[in-house]
C-alpha positions in Angstrom: 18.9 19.2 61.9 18.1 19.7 58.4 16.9 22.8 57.1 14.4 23.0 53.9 13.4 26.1 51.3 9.9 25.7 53.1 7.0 23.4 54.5 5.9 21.8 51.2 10.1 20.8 51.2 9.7 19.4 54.4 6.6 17.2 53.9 8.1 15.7 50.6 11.2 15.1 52.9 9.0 13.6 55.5 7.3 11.3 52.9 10.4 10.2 50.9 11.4 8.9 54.8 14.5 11.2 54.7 13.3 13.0 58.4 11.5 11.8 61.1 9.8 15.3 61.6 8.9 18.1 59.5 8.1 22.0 61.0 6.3 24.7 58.6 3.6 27.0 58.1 0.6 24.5 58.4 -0.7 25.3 55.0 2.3 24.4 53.3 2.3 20.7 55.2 -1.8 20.1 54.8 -1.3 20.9 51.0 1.8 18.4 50.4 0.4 16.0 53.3 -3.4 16.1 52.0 -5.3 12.3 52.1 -1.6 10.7 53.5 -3.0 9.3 56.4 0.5 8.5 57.7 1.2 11.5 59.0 -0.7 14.4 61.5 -0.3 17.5 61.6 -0.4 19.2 65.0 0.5 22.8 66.2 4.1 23.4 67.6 4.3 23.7 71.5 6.0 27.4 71.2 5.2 30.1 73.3 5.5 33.2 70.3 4.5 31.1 67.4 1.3 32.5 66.3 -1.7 29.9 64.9 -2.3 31.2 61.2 -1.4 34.2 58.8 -2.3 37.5 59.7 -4.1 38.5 56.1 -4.2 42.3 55.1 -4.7 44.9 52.6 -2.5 47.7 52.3 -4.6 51.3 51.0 -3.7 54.9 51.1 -4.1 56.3 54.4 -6.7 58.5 52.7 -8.2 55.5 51.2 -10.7 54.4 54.0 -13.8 53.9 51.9 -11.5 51.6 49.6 -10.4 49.7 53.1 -13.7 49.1 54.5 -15.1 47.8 51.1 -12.3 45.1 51.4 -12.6 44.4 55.0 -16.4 43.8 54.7 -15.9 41.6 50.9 -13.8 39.7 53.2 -16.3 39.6 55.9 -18.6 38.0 53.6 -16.1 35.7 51.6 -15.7 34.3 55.5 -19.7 34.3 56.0 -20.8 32.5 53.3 -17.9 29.9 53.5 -16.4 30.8 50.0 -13.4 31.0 51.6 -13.3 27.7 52.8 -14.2 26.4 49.3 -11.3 28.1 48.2 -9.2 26.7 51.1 -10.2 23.6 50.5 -9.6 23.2 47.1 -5.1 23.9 47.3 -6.1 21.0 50.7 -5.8 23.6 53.3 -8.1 23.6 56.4 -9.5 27.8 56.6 -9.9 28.7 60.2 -12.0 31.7 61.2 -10.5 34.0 63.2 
């Protein structure tokens, strides 16, 4: 087994034909893999892996009108598909929760 920094080091490692296999967060892999039609990138069979980032804001507990003005420009970042866009653009697939 050989262990990398991160995904983006395992996808170069993967290219360059030095492993057979690379594991990492699936951003990190779709970013370094994008267009290589050589490889595909599928979801690990693990039971407590979790499929995606959990995404959050941190505000003062007293703060709640500042946290519900993020969670709904969020919302609508999502809605419109700006978020996507953005995704798309680093070569990263944005999936909805």
């Amino acid at each position: 087994m050989t262990r990398l920094a991160n995904g983006v080091d395992a996808a170069r490692a993967l290219q360059r034909g030095d492993v057979a296999a690379a594991a990492g967060h699936a951003s990190e892999l779709e970013s370094a893999l994008a267009g290589d039609p050589r490889f595909a990138i599928v979801p690990l069979p693990l039971p407590r892996l979790r499929d995606g980032w959990a995404v959050g804001f941190a505000v003062k507990r007293q703060a709640t009108d500042l946290a519900q003005a993020l969670q709904a420009a969020v919302n609508e970042l999502s809605r419109s598909g700006e978020l996507a866009r953005v995704f798309a653009r680093a070569g990263v697939a944005w999936r909805a929760p």
